[in-house]
Residue, then its C-alpha position, 0 to 999 in steps of 0.5 A: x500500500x503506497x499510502x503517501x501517494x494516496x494522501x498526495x493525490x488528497x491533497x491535490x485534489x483538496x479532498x479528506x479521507x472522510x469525502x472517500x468514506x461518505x462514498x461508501x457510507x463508511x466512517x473515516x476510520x475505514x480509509x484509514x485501516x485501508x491505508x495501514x493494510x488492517x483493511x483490504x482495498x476492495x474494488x467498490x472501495x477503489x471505485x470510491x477512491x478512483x472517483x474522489x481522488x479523480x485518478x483512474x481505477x487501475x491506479x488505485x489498484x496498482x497503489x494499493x497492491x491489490x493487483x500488479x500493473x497488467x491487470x490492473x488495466x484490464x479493470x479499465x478498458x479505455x486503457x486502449x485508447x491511451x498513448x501509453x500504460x504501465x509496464x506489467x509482467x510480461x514473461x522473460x524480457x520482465x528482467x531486461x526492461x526492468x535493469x533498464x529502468x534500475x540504471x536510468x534511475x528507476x529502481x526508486x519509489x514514484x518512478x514507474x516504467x511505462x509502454x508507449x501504445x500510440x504515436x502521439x509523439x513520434x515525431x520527436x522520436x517516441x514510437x508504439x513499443x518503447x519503454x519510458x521511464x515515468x517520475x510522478x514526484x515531478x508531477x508539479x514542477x514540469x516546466x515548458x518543453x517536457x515530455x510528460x503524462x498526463x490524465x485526461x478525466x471525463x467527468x461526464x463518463x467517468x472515463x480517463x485517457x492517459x496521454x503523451x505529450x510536450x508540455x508547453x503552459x498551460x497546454x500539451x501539444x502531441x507531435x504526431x501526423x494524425x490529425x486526431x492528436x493536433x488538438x491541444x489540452x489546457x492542463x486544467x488540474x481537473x479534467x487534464x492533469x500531469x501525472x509525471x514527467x518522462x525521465x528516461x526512454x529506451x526500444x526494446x530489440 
């Protein structure tokens, strides 16, 4: 349980472990048992978290330790329609990928590796396939020319979209032929948030 990110996402988000609770008809106490594992994270209590904490689900999951990253996404379906995800256990190249990360500076907590699935950005040289190395601690101090994620929320569907972009405040900008990525995104911290900045890329062959 990474409770400090949950608390970190409370923050952002100006919300207390009892607005999580009234989700659920619980009592504060409740979030708090979670957070020190006396109480498992169930997926209705996720649902609660992922909607309060404005993050998608598998997140949730993946920060509680209930499940490992690549099913994780298989809880959130328009998982397909992001420009990039997690990395999870994927068989034999797991180790590779993963010393990879270690000697970019990944083998710390908050630095995630993650699988780029679109070419919102490959005209700066980011194609489908290779692997980037995500600092969440940077979140907050990307600054203009930084390649980040970022979470694109509907608050109508509930749905979220994770995105690769250039950061050029206050909005991210895709480097892609396709005329779908040339919309631009005003980081709003509400519906289109940063979740971290790429620190590290590299291809697998």
């Amino acid at each position: 349980m990474d409770d400090k990110w949950f608390k970190q996402q409370q923050k952002r988000v100006g919300a207390t472990a009892e607005d999580i609770a009234q989700k659920m008809g619980r009592t504060r106490a409740n979030v708090s048992n979670i957070y020190t594992g006396r109480q498992k994270m169930s997926l209705e209590w996720a649902r609660a978290f992922a909607e309060v904490l404005q993050v998608p689900i598998d997140e949730v999951l993946k920060r509680a330790g209930v499940l490992k990253p690549v099913e994780a996404r298989r809880v959130t379906p328009e998982f397909a329609d992001s420009d990039a995800a997690p990395w999870g256990d994927k068989g034999n190249s797991s180790d590779g990928v993963y010393n990879i990360a270690a000697a970019l500076g990944g083998a710390r907590p908050g630095v995630d590796v993650w699988q780029i699935e679109r070419g919102a950005l490959s005209l700066m040289g980011y194609f489908p396939g290779d692997m980037i190395l995500l600092d969440t601690h940077q979140s907050e101090l990307c600054k203009a020319g930084d390649v980040v994620i970022a979470q694109k929320y509907d608050g109508k569907t509930g749905a979220s979209r994770m995105l690769l972009r250039r950061y050029e405040p206050p909005v991210l900008v895709a480097a892609s032929p396709e005329a779908a990525d040339r919309r631009v995104d005003v980081v709003d911290g509400s519906n289109v948030l940063i979740r971290g900045k790429i620190i590290g890329s590299w291809r697998v062959v």
